[in-house]
ROLUM-167028 format. One record per residue (C-alpha): x, y, z. Coordinates in nm, 4 decimals. Layout:
N
NODE       east      north         up
NODE          X          Y          Z
...
***
This chain:
301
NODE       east      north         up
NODE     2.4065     0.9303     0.1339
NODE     2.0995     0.8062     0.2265
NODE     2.0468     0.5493     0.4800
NODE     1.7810     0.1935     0.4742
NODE     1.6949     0.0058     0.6821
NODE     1.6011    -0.3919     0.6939
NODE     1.3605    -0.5328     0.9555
NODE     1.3759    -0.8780     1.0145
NODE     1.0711    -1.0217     1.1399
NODE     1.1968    -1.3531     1.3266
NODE     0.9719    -1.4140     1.6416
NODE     0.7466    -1.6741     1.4828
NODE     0.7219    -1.9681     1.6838
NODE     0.7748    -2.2176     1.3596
NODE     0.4976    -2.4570     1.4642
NODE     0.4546    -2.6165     1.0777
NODE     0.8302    -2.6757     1.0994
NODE     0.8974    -2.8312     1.4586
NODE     1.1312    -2.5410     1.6080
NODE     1.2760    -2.1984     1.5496
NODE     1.3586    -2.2439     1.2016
NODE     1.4501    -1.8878     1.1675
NODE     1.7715    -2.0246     1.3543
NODE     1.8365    -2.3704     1.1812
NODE     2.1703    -2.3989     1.0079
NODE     2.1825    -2.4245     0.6417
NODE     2.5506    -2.4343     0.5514
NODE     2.8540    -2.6403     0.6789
NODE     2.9734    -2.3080     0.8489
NODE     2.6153    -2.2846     1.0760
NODE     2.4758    -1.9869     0.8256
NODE     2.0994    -1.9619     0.8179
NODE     1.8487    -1.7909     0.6084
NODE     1.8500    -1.4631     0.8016
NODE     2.2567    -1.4129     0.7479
NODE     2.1588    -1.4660     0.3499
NODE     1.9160    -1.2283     0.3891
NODE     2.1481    -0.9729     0.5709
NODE     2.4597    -1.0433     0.3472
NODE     2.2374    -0.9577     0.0589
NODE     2.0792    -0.6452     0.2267
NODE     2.4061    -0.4966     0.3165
NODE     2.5605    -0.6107    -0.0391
NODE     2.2260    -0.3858    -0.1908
NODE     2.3593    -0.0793     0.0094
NODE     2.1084    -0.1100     0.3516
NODE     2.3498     0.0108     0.6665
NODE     2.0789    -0.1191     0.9521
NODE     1.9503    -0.3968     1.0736
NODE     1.7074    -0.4348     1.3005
NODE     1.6034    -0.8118     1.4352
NODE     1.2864    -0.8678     1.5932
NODE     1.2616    -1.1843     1.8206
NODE     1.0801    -1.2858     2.1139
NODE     1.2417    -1.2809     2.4278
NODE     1.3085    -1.6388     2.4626
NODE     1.5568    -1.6439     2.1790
NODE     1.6944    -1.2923     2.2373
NODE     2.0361    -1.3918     2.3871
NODE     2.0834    -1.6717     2.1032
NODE     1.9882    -1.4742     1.8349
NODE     2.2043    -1.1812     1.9727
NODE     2.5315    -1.4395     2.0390
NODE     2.5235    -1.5425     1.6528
NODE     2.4935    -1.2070     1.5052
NODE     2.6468    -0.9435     1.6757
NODE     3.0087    -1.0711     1.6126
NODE     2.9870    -1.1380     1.2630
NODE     2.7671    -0.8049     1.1756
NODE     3.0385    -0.5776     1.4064
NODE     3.1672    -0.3425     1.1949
NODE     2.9572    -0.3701     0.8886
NODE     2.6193    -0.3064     1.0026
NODE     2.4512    -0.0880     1.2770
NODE     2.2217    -0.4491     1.4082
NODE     1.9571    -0.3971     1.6590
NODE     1.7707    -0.6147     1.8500
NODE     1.4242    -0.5653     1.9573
NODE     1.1746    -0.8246     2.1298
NODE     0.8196    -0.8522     1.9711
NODE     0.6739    -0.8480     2.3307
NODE     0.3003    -0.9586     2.3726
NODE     0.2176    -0.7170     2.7144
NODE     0.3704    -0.4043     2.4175
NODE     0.0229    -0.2994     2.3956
NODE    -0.2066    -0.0379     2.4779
NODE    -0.2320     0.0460     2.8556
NODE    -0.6229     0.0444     2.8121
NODE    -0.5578    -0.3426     2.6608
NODE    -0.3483    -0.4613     2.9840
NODE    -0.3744    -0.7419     3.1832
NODE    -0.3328    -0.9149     2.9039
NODE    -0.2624    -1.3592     2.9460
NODE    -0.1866    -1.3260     2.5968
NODE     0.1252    -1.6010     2.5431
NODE     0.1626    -1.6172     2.1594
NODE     0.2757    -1.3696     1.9678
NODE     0.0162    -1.0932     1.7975
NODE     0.1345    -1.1864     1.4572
NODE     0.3583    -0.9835     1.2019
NODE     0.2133    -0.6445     1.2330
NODE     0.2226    -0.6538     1.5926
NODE     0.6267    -0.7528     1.4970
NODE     0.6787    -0.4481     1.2777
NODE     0.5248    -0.1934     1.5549
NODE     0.7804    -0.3583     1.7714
NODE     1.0572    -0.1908     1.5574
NODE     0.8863     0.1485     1.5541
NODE     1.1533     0.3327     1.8019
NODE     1.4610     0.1994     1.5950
NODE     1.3728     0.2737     1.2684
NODE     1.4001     0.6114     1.1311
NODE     1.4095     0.6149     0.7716
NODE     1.2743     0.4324     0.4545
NODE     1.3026     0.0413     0.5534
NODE     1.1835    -0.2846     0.3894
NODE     1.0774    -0.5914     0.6110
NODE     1.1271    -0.9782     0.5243
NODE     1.0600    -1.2805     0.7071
NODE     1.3394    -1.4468     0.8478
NODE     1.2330    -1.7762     0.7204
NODE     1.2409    -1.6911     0.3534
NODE     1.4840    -1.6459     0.1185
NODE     1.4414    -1.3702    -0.1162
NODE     1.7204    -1.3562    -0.3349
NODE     1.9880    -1.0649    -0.4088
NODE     1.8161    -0.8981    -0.7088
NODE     1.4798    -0.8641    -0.4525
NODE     1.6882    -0.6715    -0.2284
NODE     1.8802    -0.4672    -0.4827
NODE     1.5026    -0.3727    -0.6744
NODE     1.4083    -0.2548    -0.3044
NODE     1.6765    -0.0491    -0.2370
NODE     1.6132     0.1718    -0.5813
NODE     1.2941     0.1855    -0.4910
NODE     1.3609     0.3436    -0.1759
NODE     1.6143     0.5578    -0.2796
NODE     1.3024     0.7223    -0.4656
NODE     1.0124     0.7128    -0.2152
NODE     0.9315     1.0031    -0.0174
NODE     0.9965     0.9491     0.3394
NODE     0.7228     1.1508     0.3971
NODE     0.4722     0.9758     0.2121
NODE     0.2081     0.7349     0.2305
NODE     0.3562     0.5500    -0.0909
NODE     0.4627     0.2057    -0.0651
NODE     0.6421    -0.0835    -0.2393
NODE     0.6094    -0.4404    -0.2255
NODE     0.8243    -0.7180    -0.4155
NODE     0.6034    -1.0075    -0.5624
NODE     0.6986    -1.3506    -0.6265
NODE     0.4881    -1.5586    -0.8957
NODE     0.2520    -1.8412    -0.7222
NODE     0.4029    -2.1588    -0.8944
NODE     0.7993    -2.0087    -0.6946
NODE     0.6867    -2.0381    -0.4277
NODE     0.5034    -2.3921    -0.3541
NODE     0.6615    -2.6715    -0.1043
NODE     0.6685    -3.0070    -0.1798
NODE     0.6049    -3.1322     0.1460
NODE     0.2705    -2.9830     0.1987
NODE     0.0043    -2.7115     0.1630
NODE     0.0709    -2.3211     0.2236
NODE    -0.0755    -1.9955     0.2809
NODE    -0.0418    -1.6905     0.0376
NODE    -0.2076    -1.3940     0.0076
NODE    -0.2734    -1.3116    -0.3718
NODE    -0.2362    -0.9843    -0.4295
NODE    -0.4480    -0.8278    -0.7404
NODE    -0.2875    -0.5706    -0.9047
NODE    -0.3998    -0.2460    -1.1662
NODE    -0.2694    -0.1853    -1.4878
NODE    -0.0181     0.0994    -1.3299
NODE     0.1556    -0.2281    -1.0798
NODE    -0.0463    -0.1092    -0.7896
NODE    -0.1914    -0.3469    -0.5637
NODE    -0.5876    -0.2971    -0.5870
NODE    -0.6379    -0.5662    -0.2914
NODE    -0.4984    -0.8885    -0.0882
NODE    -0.6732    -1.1976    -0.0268
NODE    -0.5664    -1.4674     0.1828
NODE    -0.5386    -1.7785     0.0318
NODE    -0.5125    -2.1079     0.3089
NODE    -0.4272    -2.4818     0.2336
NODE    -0.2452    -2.4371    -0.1152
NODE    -0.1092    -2.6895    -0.2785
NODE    -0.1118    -2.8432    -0.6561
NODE    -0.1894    -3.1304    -0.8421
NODE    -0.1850    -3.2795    -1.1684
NODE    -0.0412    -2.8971    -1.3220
NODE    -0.3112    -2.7345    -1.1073
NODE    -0.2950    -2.4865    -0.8488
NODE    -0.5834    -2.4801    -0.5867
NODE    -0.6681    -2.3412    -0.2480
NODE    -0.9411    -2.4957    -0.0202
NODE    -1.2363    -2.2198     0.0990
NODE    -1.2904    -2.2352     0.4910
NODE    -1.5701    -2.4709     0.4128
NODE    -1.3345    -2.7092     0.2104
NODE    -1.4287    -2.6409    -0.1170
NODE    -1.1256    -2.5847    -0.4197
NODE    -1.0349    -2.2748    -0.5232
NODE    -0.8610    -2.2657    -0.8930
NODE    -0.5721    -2.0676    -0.8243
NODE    -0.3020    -1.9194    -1.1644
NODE     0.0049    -2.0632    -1.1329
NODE     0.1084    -1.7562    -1.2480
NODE    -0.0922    -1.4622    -0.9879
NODE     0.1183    -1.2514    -0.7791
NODE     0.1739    -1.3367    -0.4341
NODE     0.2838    -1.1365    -0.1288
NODE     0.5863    -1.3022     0.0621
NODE     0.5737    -1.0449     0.3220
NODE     0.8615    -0.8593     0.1378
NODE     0.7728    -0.4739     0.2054
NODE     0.8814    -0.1139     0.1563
NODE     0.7639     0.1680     0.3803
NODE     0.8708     0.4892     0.5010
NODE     0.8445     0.5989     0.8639
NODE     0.4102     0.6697     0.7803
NODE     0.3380     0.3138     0.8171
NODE     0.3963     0.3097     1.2377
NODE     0.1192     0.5494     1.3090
NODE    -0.1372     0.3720     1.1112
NODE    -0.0275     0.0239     1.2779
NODE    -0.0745     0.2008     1.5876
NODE    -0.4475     0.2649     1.5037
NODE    -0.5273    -0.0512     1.3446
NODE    -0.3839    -0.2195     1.6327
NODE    -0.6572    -0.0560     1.8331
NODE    -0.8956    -0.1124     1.6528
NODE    -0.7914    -0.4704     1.6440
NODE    -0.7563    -0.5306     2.0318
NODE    -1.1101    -0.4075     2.0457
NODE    -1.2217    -0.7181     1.8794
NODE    -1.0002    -0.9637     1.9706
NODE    -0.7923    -0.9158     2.2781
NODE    -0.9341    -1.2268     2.4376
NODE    -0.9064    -1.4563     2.1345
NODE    -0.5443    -1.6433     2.1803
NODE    -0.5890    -1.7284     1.8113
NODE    -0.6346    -1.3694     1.6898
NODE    -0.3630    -1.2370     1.4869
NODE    -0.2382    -0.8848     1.3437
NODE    -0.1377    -1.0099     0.9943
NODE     0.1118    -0.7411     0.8260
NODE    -0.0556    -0.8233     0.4954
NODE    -0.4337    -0.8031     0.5862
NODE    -0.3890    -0.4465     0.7251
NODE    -0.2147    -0.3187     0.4153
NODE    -0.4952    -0.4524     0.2328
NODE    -0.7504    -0.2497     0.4672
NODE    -0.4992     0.0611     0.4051
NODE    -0.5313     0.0328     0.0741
NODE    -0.9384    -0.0275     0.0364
NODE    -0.9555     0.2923     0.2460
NODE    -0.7650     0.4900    -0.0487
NODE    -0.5098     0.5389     0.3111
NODE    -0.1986     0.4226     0.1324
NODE    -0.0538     0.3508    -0.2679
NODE     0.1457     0.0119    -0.3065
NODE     0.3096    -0.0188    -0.5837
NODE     0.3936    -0.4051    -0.7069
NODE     0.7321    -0.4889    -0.8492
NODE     0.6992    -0.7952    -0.9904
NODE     1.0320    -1.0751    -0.9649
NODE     1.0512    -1.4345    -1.1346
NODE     1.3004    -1.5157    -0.8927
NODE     1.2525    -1.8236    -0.6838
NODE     1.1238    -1.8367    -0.3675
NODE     1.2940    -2.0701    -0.1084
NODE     1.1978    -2.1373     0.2448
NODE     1.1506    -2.4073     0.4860
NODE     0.7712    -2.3878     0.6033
NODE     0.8006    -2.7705     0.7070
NODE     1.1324    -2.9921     0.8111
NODE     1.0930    -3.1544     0.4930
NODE     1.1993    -2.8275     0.2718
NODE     1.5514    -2.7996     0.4070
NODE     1.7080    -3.0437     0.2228
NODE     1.6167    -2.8651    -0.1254
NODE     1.7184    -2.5423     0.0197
NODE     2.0611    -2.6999     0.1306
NODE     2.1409    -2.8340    -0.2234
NODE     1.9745    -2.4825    -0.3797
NODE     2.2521    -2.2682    -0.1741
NODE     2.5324    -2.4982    -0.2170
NODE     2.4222    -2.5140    -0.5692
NODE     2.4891    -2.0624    -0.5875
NODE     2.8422    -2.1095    -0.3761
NODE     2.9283    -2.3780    -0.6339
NODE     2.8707    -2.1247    -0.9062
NODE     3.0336    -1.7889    -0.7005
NODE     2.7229    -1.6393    -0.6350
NODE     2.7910    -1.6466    -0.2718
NODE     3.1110    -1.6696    -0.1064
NODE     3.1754    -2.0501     0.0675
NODE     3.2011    -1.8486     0.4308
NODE     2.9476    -1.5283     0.4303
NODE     3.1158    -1.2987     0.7279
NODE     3.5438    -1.4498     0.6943
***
């Protein structure tokens, strides 16, 4: 059988939300997003985890896992580190983290085979994860060929304030043609708009494609983070504000006829807590799929 692999990218600092909401309890039994996320990966058929975190939350993260995951799971934990780069690059004073492609390269010794990466903050659903898995069954491992899973714009608004997604564009044949960043979402009156750097609206579809960091790659994808990253340092190694965002680089990939992305498309709803405000719909939302057995009451007993 084949093995996958999930990478969970949970080293953001959560400064929207207030905290590490990558570890804030959802459940009356102290689950959070990631063990959804997990539970559903290893129900789909993935047999590794791999956890990225920053160093300060290594030991916690590691104490709530490991216990329940022994024995079902190979878990991993690796620390997005921001001195991990290039020799040439060091001393760096660099204190925040480099941002989520930075986060994958982190996971580059522990990952082996065809792998999908989430955020930890988000949660994705069990049909995303079961679509990923056949798609990776059928990728090459030694190919440049890629997957994403999109989520429709009007899924995945909050409530409680504006968001960031980048809108993907994508061909005729579901491949992604190109990614562009869209800041300070939010809707009004049945409209979606974004605001331009200089303020202005942007008239968003409710209905465009969004990426919500939800990825497949095969083993290809280190070597050209590894370059990028380079080139990236070069411009911005003194900018504490700089970051390596996963998305943006596949988007230069992709421009540069480098990689293929093919789109699979999900009306499933997005849930995530990008501000404190959001966790009391997710609450109700997962209490909501235990009432009705799509989860078990207690994920792990």
């Amino acid at each position: 059988m084949k093995e996958f692999t999930l990478v969970v990218l949970a080293a953001g600092i959560g400064s929207r939300y207030g905290g590490e909401k990558q570890l804030e309890r959802i459940t009356e039994n102290g689950e959070t997003i990631i063990d959804f996320s997990i539970y559903d990966a290893i129900s789909a058929g993935f047999s590794k985890i791999v956890l990225v975190v920053r160093d300060e939350i290594l030991e916690l993260v590691r104490e709530r896992f490991a216990r329940k995951l022994s024995g079902k799971v190979d878990a991993q934990y690796v620390c997005q580190d921001t001195k991990l780069i290039p020799a040439e690059f060091l001393p760096s004073t660099r204190t925040k983290p480099w941002g989520t492609g930075h986060a994958l390269l982190s996971a580059k010794d522990f990952v082996n085979e065809n792998f999908c990466v989430i955020n930890a903050d988000d949660f994705y659903g069990r049909s995303a994860f079961d679509e990923m898995h056949r798609i990776l069954q059928k990728t090459d491992p030694q190919s440049c060929k890629f997957s994403m899973i999109g989520y429709l714009l009007k899924n995945t608004l909050s409530k409680n304030g504006s968001v960031s997604r980048g809108e993907c564009f994508v061909d005729d044949k579901g491949y992604l043609e190109k990614i562009i960043e869209r800041t300070a979402i939010s809707s009004s009156d049945n409209k979606v708009f974004a605001k331009s750097s200089d303020g202005v609206k942007i008239d968003l579809n409710e209905k465009a494609i969004v990426s919500m960091n939800f990825w497949g790659f095969t083993g290809k994808i280190f070597p050209l983070l590894e370059s990028k990253f380079e080139q990236f340092l070069n411009k911005n190694n003194f900018d504490d504000e700089a970051e390596f965002f996963l998305p943006k680089i596949v988007d230069g990939l992709i421009r540069e006829n480098i990689v293929a992305v093919k789109v699979q498309r999900t009306d499933a709803d997005w849930i995530g807590v990008t501000y404190k405000e959001d966790k009391p719909g997710l609450v109700a939302r997962i209490k909501e799929m235990q009432e009705k057995g799509i989860y078990p009451r207690n994920l792990w007993k």
